[in-house]
N, C-alpha and C positions, 0 to 999 in steps of 0.2 A: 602083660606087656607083649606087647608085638616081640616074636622069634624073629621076623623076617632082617631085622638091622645086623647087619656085618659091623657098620660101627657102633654100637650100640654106647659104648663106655662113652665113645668120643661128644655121643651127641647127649647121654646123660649127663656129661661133665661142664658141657657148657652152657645148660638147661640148669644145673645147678648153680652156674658160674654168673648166668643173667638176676637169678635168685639173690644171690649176692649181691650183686651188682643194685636192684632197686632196694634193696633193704639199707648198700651203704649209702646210696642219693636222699633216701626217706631219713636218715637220722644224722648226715654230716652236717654239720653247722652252716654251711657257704655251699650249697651242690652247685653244679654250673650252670648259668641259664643260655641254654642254648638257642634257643627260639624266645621271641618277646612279641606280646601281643596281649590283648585284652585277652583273660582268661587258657592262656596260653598254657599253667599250670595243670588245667584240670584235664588239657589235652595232652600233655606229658601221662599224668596218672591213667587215661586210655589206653597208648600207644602201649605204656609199659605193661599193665594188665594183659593185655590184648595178644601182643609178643608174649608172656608168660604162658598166658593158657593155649596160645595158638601153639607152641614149641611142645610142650607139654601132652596135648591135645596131638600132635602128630607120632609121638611117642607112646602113647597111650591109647590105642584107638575103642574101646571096649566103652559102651555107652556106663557102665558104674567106674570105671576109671576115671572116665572123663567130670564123673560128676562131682569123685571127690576131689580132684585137681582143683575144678572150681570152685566148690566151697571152700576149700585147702586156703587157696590164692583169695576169696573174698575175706575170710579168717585175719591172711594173711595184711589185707591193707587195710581194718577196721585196727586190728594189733599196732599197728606201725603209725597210725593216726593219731591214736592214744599217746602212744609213746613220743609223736612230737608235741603232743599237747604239754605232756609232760618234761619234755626234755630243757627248759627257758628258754631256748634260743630258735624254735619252731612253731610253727603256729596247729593247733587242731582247728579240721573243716570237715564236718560231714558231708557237704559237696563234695570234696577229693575221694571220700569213700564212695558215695555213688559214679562218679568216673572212673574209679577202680572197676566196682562192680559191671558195670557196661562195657568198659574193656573189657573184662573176664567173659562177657556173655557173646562178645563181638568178637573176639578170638576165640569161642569156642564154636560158634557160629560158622565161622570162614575156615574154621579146620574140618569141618563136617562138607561142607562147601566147596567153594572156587578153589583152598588150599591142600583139600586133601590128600591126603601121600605125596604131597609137594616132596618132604623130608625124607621118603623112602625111595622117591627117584635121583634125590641128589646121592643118596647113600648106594644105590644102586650104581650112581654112575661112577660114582670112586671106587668101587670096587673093582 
């Protein structure tokens, strides 16, 4: 892990806190539909991937960190696919795990990228 964060706890806690956060949307019965649109879903499944590994990805800057981040997170939305399949009230799409996965590559992409050290200039400027 990158030394250079002063806040380091604050920004793993809420890198873990987003974790939660799509794990509790992926398996709540009713999640909110915030945006509607044709295929609207499989661009939730992006954004949230994407945020995952990009937040992640900034936190982590070491190209085998990063890599297991993203397998970690592709892992993670094949796992949580299943388990709506499984859960009656969900549906399984292996589409949504390919928009997973795409997120994941498009956030780790953009952290390498236009985003990088985005997170350690914020971190820098709180300090």
């Amino acid at each position: 892990m990158n030394g250079h964060f002063r806040f380091r706890a604050l920004w793993l806690t809420l890198g873990w806190a987003l974790i939660g956060l799509v794990i509790y949307l992926s398996l709540t019965p009713a999640p909110p539909k915030l945006i509607h649109f044709t295929y609207a879903d499989k661009v939730k499944h992006l954004m949230a991937y994407g945020a995952l590994m990009g937040w992640f990805g900034q936190l982590y800057a070491a190209n085998r960190q990063q890599l297991v981040w993203a397998l970690g997170f592709g892992v993670m939305g094949v796992v949580l696919e299943f388990l709506q399949g499984w859960s009656g009230y969900r549906t399984f799409d292996v589409v949504d795990m390919l928009a997973d996965a795409v997120g994941v590559l498009l956030g780790w992409w953009l952290t390498r990228g236009w985003f990088a050290g985005v997170l350690s200039r914020v971190d820098r400027a709180l300090a």
